[in-house]
C-alpha positions as CSV (number, residue, x, y, z in Angstrom):
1,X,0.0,0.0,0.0
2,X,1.6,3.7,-1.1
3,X,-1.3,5.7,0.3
4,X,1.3,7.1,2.9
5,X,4.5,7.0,0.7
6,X,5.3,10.5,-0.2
7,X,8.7,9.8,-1.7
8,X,8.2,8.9,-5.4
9,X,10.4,12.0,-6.3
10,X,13.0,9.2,-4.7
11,X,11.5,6.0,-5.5
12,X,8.0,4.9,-6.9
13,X,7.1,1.5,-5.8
14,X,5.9,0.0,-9.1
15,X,2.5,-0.3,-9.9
16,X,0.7,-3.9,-10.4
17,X,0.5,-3.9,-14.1
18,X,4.3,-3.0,-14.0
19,X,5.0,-5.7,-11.7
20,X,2.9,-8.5,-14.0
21,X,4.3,-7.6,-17.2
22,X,8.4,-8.4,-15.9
23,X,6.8,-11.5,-14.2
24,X,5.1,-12.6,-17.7
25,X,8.5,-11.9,-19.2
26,X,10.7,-13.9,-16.7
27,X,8.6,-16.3,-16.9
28,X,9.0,-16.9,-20.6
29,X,12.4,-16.3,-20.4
30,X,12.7,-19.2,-17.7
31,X,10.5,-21.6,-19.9
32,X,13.8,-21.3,-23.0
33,X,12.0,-18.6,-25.1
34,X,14.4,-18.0,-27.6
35,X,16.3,-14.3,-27.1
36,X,15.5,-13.0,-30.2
37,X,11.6,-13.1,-29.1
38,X,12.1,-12.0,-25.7
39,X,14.1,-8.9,-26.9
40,X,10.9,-8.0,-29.3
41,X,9.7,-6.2,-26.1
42,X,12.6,-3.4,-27.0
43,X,10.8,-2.2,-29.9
44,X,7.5,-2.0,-28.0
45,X,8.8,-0.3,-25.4
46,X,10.1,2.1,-27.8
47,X,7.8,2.7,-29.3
48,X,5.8,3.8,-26.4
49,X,8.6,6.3,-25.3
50,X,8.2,7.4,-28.9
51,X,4.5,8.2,-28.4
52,X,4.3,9.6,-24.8
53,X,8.0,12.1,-25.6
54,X,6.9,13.0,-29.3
55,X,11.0,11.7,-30.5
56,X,10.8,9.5,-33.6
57,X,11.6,6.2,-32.8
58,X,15.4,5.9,-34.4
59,X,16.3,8.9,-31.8
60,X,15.4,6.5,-28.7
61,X,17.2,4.3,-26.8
62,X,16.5,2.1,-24.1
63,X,18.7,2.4,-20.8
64,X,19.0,1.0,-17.4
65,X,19.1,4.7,-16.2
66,X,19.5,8.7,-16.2
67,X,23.0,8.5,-15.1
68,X,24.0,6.2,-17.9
69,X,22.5,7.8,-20.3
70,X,23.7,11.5,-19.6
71,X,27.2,9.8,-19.5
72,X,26.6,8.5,-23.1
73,X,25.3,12.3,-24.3
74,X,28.5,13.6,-22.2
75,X,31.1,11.6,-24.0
76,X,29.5,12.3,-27.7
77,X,29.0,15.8,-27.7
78,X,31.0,18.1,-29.6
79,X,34.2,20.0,-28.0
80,X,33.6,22.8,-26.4
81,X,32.2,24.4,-23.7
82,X,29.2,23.0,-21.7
83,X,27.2,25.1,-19.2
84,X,25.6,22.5,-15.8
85,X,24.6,24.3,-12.7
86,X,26.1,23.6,-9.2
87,X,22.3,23.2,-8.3
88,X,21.7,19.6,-10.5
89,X,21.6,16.6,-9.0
90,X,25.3,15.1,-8.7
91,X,24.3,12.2,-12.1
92,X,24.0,15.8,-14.4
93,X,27.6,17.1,-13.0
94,X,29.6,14.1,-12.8
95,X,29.6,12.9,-16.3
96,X,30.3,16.4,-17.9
97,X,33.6,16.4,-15.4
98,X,34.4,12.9,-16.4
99,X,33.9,13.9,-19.9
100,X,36.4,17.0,-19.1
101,X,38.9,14.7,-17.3
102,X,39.3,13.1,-20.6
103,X,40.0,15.6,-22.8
104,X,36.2,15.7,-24.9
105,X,35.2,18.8,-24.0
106,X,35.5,22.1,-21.0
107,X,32.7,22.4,-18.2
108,X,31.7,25.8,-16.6
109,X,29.5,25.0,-13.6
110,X,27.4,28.0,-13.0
111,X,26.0,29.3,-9.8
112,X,22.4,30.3,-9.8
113,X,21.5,34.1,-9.1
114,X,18.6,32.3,-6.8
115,X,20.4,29.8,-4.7
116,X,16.5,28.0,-3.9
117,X,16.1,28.3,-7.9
118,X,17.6,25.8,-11.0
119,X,19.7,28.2,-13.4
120,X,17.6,29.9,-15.2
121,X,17.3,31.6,-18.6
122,X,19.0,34.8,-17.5
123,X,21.5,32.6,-15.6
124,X,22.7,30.6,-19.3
125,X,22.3,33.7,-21.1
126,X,25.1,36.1,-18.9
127,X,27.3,32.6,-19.1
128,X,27.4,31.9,-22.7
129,X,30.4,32.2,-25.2
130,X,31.3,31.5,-28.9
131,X,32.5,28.2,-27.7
132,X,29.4,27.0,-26.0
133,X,28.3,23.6,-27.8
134,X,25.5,22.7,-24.9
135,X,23.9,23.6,-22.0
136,X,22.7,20.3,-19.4
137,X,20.0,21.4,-17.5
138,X,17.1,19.5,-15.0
139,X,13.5,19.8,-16.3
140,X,12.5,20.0,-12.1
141,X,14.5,20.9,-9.7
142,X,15.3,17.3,-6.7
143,X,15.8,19.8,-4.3
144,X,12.9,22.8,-4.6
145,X,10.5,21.1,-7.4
146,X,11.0,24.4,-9.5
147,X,10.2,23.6,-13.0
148,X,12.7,24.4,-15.8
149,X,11.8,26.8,-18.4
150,X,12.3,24.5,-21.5
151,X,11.0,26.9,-24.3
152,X,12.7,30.2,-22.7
153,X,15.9,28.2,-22.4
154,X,15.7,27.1,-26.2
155,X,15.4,30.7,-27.5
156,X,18.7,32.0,-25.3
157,X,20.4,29.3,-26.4
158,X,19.9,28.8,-30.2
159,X,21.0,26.6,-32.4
160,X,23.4,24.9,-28.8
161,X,22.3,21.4,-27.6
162,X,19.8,21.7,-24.9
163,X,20.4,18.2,-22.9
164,X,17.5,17.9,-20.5
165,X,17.8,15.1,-17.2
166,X,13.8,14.5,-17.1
167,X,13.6,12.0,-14.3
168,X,11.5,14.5,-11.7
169,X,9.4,15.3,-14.3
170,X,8.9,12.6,-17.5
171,X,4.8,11.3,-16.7
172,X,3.7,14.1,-14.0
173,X,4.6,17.2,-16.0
174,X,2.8,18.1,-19.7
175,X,5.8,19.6,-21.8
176,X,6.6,19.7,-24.9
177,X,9.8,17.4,-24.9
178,X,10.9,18.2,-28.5
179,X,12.0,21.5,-27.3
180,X,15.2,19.9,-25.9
181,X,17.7,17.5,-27.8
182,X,18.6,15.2,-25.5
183,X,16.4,13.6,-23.0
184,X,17.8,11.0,-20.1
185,X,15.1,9.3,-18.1
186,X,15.5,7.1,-15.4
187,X,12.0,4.9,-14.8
188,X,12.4,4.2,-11.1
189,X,10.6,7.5,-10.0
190,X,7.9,9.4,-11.1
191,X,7.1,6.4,-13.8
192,X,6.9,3.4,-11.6
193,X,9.1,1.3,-13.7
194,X,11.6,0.1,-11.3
195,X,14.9,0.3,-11.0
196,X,17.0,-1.0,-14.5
197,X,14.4,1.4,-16.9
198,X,14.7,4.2,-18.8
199,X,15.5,5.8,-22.1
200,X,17.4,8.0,-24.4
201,X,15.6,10.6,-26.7
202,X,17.1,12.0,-29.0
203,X,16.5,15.2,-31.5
204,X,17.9,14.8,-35.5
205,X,20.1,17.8,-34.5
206,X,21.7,15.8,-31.7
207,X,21.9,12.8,-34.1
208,X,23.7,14.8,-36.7
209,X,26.4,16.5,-34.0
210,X,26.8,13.7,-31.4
211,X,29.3,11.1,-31.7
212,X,29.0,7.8,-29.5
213,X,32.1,6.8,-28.2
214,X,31.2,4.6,-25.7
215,X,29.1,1.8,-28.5
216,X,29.2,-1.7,-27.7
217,X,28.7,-5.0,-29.7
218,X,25.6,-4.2,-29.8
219,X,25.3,-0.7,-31.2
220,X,26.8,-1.5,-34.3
221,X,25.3,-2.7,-37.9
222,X,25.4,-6.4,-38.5
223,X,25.9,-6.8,-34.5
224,X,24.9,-10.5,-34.4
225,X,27.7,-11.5,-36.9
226,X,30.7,-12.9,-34.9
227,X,33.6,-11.8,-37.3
228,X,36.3,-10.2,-34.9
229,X,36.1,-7.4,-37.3
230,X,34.9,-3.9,-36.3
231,X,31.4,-3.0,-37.3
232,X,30.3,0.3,-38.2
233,X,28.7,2.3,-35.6
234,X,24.5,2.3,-35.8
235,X,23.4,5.8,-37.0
236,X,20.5,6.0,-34.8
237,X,20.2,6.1,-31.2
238,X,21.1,2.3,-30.9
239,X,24.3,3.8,-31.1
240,X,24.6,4.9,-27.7
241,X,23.5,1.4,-26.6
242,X,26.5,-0.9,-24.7
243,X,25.3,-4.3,-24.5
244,X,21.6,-6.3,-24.5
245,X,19.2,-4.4,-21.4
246,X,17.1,-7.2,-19.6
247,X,13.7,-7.7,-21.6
248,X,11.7,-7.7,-18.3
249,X,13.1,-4.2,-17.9
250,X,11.6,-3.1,-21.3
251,X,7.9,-4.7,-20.5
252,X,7.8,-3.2,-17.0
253,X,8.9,0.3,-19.1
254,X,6.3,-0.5,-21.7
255,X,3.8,-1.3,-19.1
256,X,4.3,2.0,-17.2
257,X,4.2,4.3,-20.1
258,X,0.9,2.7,-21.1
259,X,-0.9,3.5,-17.7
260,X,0.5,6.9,-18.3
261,X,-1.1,6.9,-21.6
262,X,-4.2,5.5,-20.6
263,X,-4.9,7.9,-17.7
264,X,-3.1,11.1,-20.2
265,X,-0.4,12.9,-19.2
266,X,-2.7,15.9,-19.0
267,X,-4.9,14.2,-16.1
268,X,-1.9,12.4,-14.6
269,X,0.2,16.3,-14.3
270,X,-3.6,17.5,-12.9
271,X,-3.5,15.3,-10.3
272,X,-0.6,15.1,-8.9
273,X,-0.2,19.2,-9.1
274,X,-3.6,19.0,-7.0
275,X,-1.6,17.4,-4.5
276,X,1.1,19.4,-4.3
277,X,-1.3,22.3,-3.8
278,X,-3.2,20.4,-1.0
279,X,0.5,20.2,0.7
280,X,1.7,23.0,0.0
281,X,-1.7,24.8,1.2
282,X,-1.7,22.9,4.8
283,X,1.8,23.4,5.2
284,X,1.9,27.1,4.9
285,X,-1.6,26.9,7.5
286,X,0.3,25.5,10.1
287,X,2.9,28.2,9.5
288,X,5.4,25.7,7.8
289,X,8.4,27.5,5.5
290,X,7.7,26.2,2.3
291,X,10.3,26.6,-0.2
292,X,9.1,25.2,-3.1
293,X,6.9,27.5,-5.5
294,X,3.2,27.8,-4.3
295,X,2.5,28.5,-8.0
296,X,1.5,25.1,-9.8
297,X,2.9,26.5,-13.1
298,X,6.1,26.7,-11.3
299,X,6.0,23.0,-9.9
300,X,6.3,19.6,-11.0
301,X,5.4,17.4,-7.8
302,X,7.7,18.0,-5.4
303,X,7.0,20.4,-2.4
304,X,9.9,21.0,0.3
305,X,9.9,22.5,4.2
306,X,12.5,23.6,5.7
307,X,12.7,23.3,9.4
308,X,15.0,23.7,12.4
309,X,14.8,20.6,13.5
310,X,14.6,18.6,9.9
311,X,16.2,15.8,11.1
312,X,14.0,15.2,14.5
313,X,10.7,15.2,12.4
314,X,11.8,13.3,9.4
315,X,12.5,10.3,11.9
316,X,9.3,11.3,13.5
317,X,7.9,11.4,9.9
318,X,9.0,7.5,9.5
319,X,7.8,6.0,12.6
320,X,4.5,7.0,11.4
321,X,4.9,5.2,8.4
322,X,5.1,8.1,6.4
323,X,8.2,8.0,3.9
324,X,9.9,11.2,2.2
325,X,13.5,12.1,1.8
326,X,16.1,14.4,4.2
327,X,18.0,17.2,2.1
328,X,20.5,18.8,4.1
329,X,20.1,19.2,7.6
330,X,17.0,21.7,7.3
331,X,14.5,20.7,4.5
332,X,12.2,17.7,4.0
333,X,11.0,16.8,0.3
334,X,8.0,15.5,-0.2
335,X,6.5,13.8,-3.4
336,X,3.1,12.6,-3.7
337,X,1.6,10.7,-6.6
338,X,-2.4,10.2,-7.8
339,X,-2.5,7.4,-5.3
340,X,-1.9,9.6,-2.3
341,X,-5.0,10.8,-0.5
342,X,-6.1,14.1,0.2
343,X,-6.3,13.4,4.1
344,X,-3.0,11.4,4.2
345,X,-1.3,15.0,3.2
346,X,-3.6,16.8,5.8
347,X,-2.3,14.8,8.4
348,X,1.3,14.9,7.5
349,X,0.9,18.7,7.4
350,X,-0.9,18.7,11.2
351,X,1.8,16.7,12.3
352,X,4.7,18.6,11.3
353,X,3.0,21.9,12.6
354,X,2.1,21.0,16.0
């Protein structure tokens, strides 16, 4: 039961149809299915990336997280400079310094104007030079829930790569994803995949300017013929791919997109924003600091508090069986989903303002 599980900005437990369709695979897998068949559930589950993110399918790949994906865009982009922000999560700094470390390309972190705030349009515009090639940004913020401004972010930075890390935000936010080039999605959150899903989206631009350096076997043409020669790289997104994923991990991905389809994105955004609201709105009536926005047009579905004594009432949070994450020594995030109830967040917010 999730009804008191505020933490999916964390972890979503997966849902039941996720659950059944990785059993159903296993399960053939276990009775000698040949590979081949098992690994048919690839193209179905992109294909259902391609039709929830708007990416034609030959600019998606499947992979067994954000992190490994950003680390694939991070090796194949063009030298030059790349703008992050000191405020992403540490899987959208580390492989642009790794990147740097070996030579591909020079990193300028950047420091917000608004410490609470991800960098912002004004923040990439005052930083760019001749030599930027891209500019890595978080569509929603882990640690305030403030929502990227895609669309403001394409126009200051042109014709650059726009590389977006949409974990806290792919399923619970309606966006227009084509306004970025590269999108890395982990499905262990907000989708309720489980951990080993996610994707790779890819624009034509960043097709045309990225090169994959770190292909495997199986990114290459004619990949299932043994000749000890090299292969030519794939000049789709298959590229980017290393090695076989797990074909349970594709149906569980396949199986969460389609609930996200079924319900719409639009309704799925709605409801969850309506919880965020609730939050939000008991928080600040107990005379909680709320740092995330108030505005829902601001906000994916995260809402953080920050409190003196963070630490006490998180604990305090968890022995009630009420699970959301510690940042810092002063803040508490919560995430609710569409499966949290209205008077689950009312008492959470009566607790913490006693």
């Amino acid at each position: 039961m999730t009804e008191r599980y505020l933490n999916f900005a964390s972890f979503g437990p997966p849902t039941q149809p996720v659950l059944a369709a990785a059993h159903r695979v296993d399960e053939r897998a276990a009775a000698g299915v040949p590979a081949a068949e098992l690994h048919r559930e690839d193209e179905r589950a992109i294909a259902a990336v391609s039709r929830v993110t708007g990416f034609a399918a030959d600019g998606i790949a499947l992979m067994p997280n954000t992190s490994t994906g950003l680390l694939h865009t991070a090796f194949a982009v063009p030298s030059g400079r790349v703008l992050v922000s000191r405020a992403e999560f540490p899987a959208n700094l580390y492989p642009w310094w790794r990147a740097a470390e070996a030579g591909r390309l020079e990193v300028e972190v950047v420091e917000p104007a608004a410490p609470e705030r991800p960098m912002s349009p004004d923040d990439v515009a005052g930083a760019l030079t001749a030599d930027t090639v891209a500019v890595a940004v978080s569509a929603v913020s882990f640690q305030t829930g403030y929502r990227v401004d895609l669309g403001a972010l394409r126009e200051v930075i042109g014709d650059r790569l726009l590389v977006v890390d949409a974990i806290q935000a792919m399923g619970v936010v309606q966006q227009d994803w084509r306004t970025a080039d590269v999108i890395a999605v982990g499905g262990q959150k907000w989708l309720r995949a489980g951990w080993g899903t996610g994707f790779l989206a890819l624009s034509p631009r960043a097709l045309s300017r990225l090169e994959p350096l770190l292909t495997g076997w199986v990114g290459v043409e004619n990949a299932g013929v043994y000749s000890g020669d090299e292969h030519r790289r794939r000049a789709d997104a298959r590229g980017f791919t290393v090695t076989n994923g797990a074909p349970s991990a594709a149906a569980a991905l396949t199986a969460a997109l389609e609930g996200i389809e079924d319900e719409g994105v639009a309704e799925v955004a709605l409801r969850v924003s309506a919880r965020a609201s609730r939050l939000t709105e008991r928080l600040a009536s107990h005379g909680v600091s709320v740092v995330s926005p108030a505005s829902a047009a601001e906000r994916a579905g995260i809402v953080v508090a920050r409190f003196s004594d963070a630490p006490r009432l998180h604990a305090e949070l968890a022995l009630a069986g009420v699970q959301t994450t510690l940042i810092g020594d002063d803040r508490i995030r919560f995430s609710p989903h569409t499966t949290t109830p209205f008077e689950v967040l009312d008492e959470v917010a009566a607790l913490l303002g006693r």
